[in-house]
Structures are given as structure tokens and as C-alpha cells.
N, C-alpha and C positions, 0 to 999 in steps of 0.2 A: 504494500500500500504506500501511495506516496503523499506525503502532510507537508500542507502549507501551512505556516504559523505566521501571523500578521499582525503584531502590537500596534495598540492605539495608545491615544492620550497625549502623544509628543508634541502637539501643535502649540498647546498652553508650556509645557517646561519651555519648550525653544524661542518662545515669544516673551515671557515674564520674566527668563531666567537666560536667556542665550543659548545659543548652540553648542559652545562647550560644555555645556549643562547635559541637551539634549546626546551629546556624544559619549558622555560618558556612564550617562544613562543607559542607551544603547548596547555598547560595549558592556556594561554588568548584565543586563535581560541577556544578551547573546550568551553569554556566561551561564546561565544559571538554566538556560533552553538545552545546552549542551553539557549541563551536568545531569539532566533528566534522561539522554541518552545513552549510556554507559551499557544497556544490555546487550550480547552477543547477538541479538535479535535485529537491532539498528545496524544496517548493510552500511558498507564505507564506498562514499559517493565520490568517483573519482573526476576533480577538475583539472587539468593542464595537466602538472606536473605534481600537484598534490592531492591527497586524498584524507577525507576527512567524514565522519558521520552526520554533518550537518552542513547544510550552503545556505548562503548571503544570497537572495536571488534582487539584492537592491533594494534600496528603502527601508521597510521595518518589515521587510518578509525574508521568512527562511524556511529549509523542506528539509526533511530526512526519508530514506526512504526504510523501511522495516516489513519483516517479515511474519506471517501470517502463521507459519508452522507450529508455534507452541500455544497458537490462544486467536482466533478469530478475529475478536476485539481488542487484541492485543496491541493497534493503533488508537482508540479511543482512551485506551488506556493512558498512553504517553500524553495525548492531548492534555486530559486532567490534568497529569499530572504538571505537567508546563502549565496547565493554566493557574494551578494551585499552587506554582512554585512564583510564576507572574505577578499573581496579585499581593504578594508580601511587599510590605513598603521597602522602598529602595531608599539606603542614605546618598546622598551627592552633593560633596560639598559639606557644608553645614544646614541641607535642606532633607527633609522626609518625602519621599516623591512616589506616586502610586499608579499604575499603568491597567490597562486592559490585554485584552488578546481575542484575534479569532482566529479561524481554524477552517480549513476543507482540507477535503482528501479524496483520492480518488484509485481502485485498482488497476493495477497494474499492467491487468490483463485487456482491458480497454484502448483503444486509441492503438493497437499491432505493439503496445510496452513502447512505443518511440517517445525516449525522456520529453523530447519540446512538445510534444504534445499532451502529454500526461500535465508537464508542470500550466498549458495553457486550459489545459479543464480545471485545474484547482484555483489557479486565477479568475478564471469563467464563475466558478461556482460562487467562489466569495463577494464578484463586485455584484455578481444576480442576485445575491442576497439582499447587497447594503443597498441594491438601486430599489428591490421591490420595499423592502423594509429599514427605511432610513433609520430608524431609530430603535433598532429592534435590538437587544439585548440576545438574541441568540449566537451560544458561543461556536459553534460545530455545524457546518455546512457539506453534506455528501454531494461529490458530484456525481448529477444524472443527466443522462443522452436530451432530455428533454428541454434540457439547460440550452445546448446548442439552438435548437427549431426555434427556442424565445429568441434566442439572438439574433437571428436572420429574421424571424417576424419584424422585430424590432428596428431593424434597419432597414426593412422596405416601409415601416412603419414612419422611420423620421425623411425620407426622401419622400413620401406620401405627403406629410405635415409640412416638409419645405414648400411645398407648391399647392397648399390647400387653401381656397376659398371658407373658410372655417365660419363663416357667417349664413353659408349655406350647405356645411356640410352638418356642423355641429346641432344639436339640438337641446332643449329643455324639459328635462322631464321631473313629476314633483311626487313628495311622498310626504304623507302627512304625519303630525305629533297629535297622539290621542289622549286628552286630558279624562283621567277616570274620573274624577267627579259626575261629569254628568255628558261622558261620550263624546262632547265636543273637540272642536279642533283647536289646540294652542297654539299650534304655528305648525306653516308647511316648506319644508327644505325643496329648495330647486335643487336635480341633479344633473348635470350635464352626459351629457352621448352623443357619441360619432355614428353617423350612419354609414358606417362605412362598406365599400363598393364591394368587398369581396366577401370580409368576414362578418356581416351585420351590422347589429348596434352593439357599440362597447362601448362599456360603462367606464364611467371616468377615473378608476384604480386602474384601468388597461394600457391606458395612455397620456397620465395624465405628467409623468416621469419624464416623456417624451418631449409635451408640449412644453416643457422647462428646458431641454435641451435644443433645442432648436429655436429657442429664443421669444416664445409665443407665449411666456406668462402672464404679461402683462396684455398685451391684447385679450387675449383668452378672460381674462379676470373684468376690463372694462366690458367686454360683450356681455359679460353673463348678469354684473353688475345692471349694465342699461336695459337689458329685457327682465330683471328682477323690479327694477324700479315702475318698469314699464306695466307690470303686472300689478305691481301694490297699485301704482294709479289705477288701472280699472278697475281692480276691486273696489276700493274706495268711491268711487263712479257710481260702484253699483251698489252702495251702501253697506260692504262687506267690511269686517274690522277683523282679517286675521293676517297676521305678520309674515313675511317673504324670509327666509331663510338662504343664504350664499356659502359656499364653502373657499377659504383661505388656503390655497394646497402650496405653500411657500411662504417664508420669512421676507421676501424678495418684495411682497405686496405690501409689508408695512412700512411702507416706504412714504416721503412727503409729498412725492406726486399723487400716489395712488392713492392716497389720503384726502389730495385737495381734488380729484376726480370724485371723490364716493361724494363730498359734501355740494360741490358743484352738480350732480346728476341726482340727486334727492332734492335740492331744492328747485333747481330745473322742473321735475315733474310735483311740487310743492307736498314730498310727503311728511306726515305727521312723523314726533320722535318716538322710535320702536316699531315703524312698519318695516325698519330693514334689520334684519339679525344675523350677524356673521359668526360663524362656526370655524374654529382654530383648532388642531388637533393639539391635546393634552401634551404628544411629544414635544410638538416645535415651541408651545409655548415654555417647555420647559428649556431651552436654551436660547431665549432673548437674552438677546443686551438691553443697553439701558437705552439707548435710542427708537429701540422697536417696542419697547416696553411702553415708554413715550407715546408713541404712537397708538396704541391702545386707548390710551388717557384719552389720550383726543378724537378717536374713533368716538367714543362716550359723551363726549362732551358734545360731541356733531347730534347725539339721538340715536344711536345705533346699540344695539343693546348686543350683548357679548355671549357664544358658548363655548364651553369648552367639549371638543366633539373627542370621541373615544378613549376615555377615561380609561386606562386597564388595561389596552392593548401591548404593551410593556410596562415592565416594571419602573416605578417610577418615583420617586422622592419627594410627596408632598410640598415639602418645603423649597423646592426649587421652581413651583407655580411663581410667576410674581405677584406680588402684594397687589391685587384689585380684584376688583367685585366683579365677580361674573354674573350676570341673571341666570343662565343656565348651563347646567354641565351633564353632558350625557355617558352615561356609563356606557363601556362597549359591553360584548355580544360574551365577553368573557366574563363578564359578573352577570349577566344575563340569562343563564343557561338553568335547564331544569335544577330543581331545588335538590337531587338525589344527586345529582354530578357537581355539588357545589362542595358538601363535606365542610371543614373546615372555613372556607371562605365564605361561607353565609355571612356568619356574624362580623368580617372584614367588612365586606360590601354595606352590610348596615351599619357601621360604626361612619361607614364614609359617607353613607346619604345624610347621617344625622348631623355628621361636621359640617355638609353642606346648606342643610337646614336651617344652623344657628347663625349661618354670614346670609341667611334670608335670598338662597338662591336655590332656583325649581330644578329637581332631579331627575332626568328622564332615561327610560330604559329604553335600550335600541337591540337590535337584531331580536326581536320579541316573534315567533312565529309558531308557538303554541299556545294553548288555552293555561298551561302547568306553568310557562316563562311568564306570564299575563298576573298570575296570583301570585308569584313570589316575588316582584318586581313592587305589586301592591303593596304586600306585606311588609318591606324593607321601608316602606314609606315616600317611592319616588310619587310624583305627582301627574308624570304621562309617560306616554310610551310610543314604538314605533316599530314597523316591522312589517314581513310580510303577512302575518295574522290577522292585520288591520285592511292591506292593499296590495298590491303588487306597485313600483312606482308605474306613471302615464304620463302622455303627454303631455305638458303643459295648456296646449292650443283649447284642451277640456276643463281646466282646471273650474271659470268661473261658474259653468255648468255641473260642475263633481260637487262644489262645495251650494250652490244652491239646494242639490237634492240633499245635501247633509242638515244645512242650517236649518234650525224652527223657522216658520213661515210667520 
């Protein structure tokens, strides 16, 4: 099996602390990766003229390759244990310094064993991870063939999006927040979709990775923005008082144009404060700065009322929210789930609706798509919910007609 091992965390030592900080750092993890490999099992990987059980493939990644014969798992193994040797505080300096690590790997028997290939799937493997899941705390990534086909999608994907009329390919589709009290509708999320020519509609986790690469975040975000606003105005028209929802899919957006665009295109179509609600995922707000953080503030201050969208989905540090009031914050689909696959984190999950409760912000349960997720979601004390149980999402072009047959007459 062949392991990629890829330390995180150096961005901050090498910026706060310097390079020679970061190098020496470097130089001790390297050390302590290659004291974990001492078994007769880690094969000696021969480069030029020297041979050693571990390589530098550049940066903060290194490979060894080991053998399967005394223990199957007998790679996952070393991973641990590197990763358990990694996170011991490092001294440097007169500084205490703490690092991360991930990890793929991939048999050897794949790719005809030809090393550039081998080492280019476990590369593959890792960045498909951090592209689909930016913030995701998983430490061990296997590589699979299917890895590959993503990445060729992907790349007829962003030559498609270089040359897309996106105003007429993209679309608007909505899914509503179902307040228990009394069935009504608290606010309804716009979700964006590509109608696209080959593979259908795909939803905006498919490509939404894309549209940032290619340079289309910012357009993408005013379109959806001005057909969001555009909608709250006809409701309103139509004597309807329920709130338009936008999702934030980048730090990039809380920016001081994008900012003076949301307050300039809400007062443009003259809406009231709280008809627009912007959804931030619980990750990215947890690594603002103080400029984006800012920006928040003043999002607030515009009328726009604040959630914090997938609560759960990695582990996360309460304390590194920043300090402001959200109106609402949605649990994801992982404190959501039937109340017999909850076990222990029942009473987590309510301890966190009830923190959320006493800062006077509404708790909503999403990915809800049974009647058993519906009552324990109650039970913890959220105040609505969302899912497929309630809807399938639809088009927008229906919306003011879905929500007339909903509303009392």
C-alpha cells in the first residue's frame, strides 16, 4: 500500500512566526513520521542514489510504501499512529506549536504498480476530499477509481462554466422551513440548479466548487441575490409576508462590494428588514477574520437577518462562532437523524438547541425526511424544520402559487 501523509496548520506558524519557525517545525514532524516507520514491514523506497523508508514528495507531503503480509490494515495502522505521534505539541524555539495531518492511500496493485501513478491517485484522493469537503475534519482518505471519472467530469464541467450563459442556464429552485406550531411556513430557502445539457439538473453541492474556480462567484451570488429580491417583491405585491432565504457558498462574498450590492438591490426593489435571510455554513463562519466578521455586522445593520446553515456537519468549537446574534441556526442532517441512531448525542444536540434558545435564536432541523426525525427534532425543542418529509424542492416560477394553497385564506 502506498500513504500519503500531508501536514496542515503551517500557514499560521510561517506567517506569525516566520519561516524559520515553519522549517524547523517541518524538519521535527518529518522526524517523528519517520520514527513511526521502523517496522520491517515499511519497504525502502529507492530515490537516485539513496534509499530510505520515507520520501519528501515536496511541500508538507511525504509517502512510504508498506507491506500488507502481516496484517491487512496494517497501513491504517501507521497512519494512526503518525497521526497520534503529529498531534503532540511540538517545542520550537521558545514556542508550543500544534499541527494537523491527512492521509490517503492507495494499493498497489492498481494503476499496473507504476510508482507516478500510484503516488498521482493518492494526490487525486486527498485534494477530492478537501475540494468536496473544505472543512471537513476527516483524517484518512482511500483512493477509488471513481475518484478519477469526478475529475474528468469536473473538467468538462469548468470548460462548460467558462462559456456559460448562467442567467439562462442556471435556475431557482425553493424548499421551505416548516414552523411546528401551527404548520406554517417560517421562511423559504432558494436553491440554485444547473440545467444542464447532458447530465440534468444538478444541485448546487455538484458545482458549486466549480463556479468559484472559474471565477463566477461573484456573478453567481448577484444573480441569485437579484431574482431572490425579485421574488420577496412579488410576494409582498401579493400581500404574502414570508422571508426569501440565499445561501453564502464562500468567504469571498463578504466582501465590501458584495455588501454595498445586497443593500443597493433590497432597497432598489424597496424591501422591508428581514425579507432577505442569508445562510452561512457553520464551517466558514468559523474561520472569519475580523474584516469578514465586520461584515456581518453590517449585513445586520442593512435588515438582513442571519443563519447559521449546517450546524454538525464537522466537528466544530463552539467558541470559535464569532460573537453575534444569529436569528437562526440550522442543525444539519447529523443531529437530525432517527432518535435510535442518535445514542449518546441526543442529549449533545439538546444541550445545543437550548444554548441556542437562551441568545433568543430559532433552531431548525434540516435533512428531516421521516415522521420519527419530525418528533425528535420537536422534542429537543427546535422551532421548525425542513426536508424532504415536508417537499421535494421546485421550481421557483410556482412558488407564489405553492405558498397561496399553503397560507389561511
Amino acid at each position: 500500500m502506498l500513504v500519503l501523509v500531508r501536514l496542515m496548520g503551517f500557514e499560521q506558524v510561517n506567517f506569525h512566526l516566520g519561516r524559520e519557525f515553519g522549517d524547523l517545525l517541518l524538519a521535527q514532524s518529518a522526524n517523528r513520521i519517520a520514527q513511526c516507520l521502523q517496522s520491517g514491514d515499511v519497504m525502502a523506497i529507492t530515490h537516485g542514489n539513496e534509499t530510505a523508508k520515507m520520501a519528501h514528495l515536496g511541500g508538507l507531503n511525504f509517502a512510504f510504501v508498506c507491506s500488507l503480509k502481516h496484517g491487512k490494515h496494517f497501513h491504517e495502522q501507521l497512519i494512526e499512529e503518525i497521526s497520534n505521534s503529529t498531534l503532540k505539541p511540538f517545542n520550537v524555539g521558545s514556542c508550543t506549536l500544534e499541527i494537523m495531518m491527512r492521509a490517503s492511500y492507495v494499493n498497489c496493485d492498481e494503476e499496473m504498480g507504476q510508482l507516478e501513478n500510484l503516488i498521482s491517485c493518492v494526490f487525486l484522493a486527498l485534494d477530492t476530499q478537501s475540494e468536496a469537503h473544505q472543512h471537513s475534519h476527516q483524517q484518512v482518505v482511500p483512493y477509488q477509481q471513481r475518484m478519477q471519472i469526478h475529475r474528468l467530469e469536473q473538467q468538462v464541467r469548468l470548460s462548460e462554466l467558462a462559456k456559460i450563459n448562467f442567467r439562462s442556464e442556471f435556475e431557482l429552485y425553493f424548499h421551505p422551513v416548516v414552523r411546528h406550531e401551527d404548520n406554517s411556513i417560517e421562511f423559504v430557502e432558494l436553491l440554485l440548479r444547473w440545467q444542464h445539457p447532458k447530465q440534468g439538473i444538478l444541485s448546487a453541492n455538484e458545482f458549486i466548487d466549480d463556479i468559484r474556480l472559474v471565477g463566477l462567484a461573484i456573478p453567481v451570488a448577484e444573480y441569485v441575490l437579484e431574482r431572490a429580491c425579485e421574488i420577496a417583491l412579488a410576494l409582498k405585491m401579493e400581500g404574502i409576508s414570508v422571508p426569501i432565504s440565499i445561501n453564502v457558498f464562500g468567504a469571498e462574498l463578504l466582501s465590501e462590494s458584495f455588501i454595498e450590492f445586497i443593500d443597493y438591490t433590497m432597497l432598489n426593489h424597496q424591501l422591508s428588514p428581514g425579507a432577505i435571510i442569508i445562510e452561512c455554513p457553520a464551517s466558514m463562519l468559523a474561520e472569519l477574520d475580523e474584516q469578514e466578521i465586520a461584515m456581518i455586522s453590517r449585513l445586520k445593520n442593512l435588515g438582513v437577518k442571519m443563519c447559521v446553515d449546517s450546524f454538525g456537519d464537522a466537528p466544530l468549537v463552539l467558541a470559535k462562532l464569532p460573537a453575534l446574534r444569529f436569528e437562526y441556526v440550522k442543525l444539519s442532517r447529523n443531529m437530525t437523524q432517527e432518535p435510535e441512531h442518535m445514542g449518546h448525542t441526543k442529549s449533545l444536540v439538546k444541550g445545543i438547541v437550548e444554548m441556542h434558545q437562551e441568545k433568543h435564536c430559532r433552531v431548525i432541523g434540516e435533512g428531516i425526511e421521516s415522521l420519527g426525525q419530525l418528533e425528535f427534532v420537536k422534542s429537543i425543542g427546535t422551532v421548525a424544520a425542513q426536508g424532504f418529509y415536508f417537499s421535494r424542492p421546485q421550481n421557483s416560477n410556482i412558488l407564489i402559487s405553492w405558498l397561496k394553497q399553503r397560507l389561511p385564506q
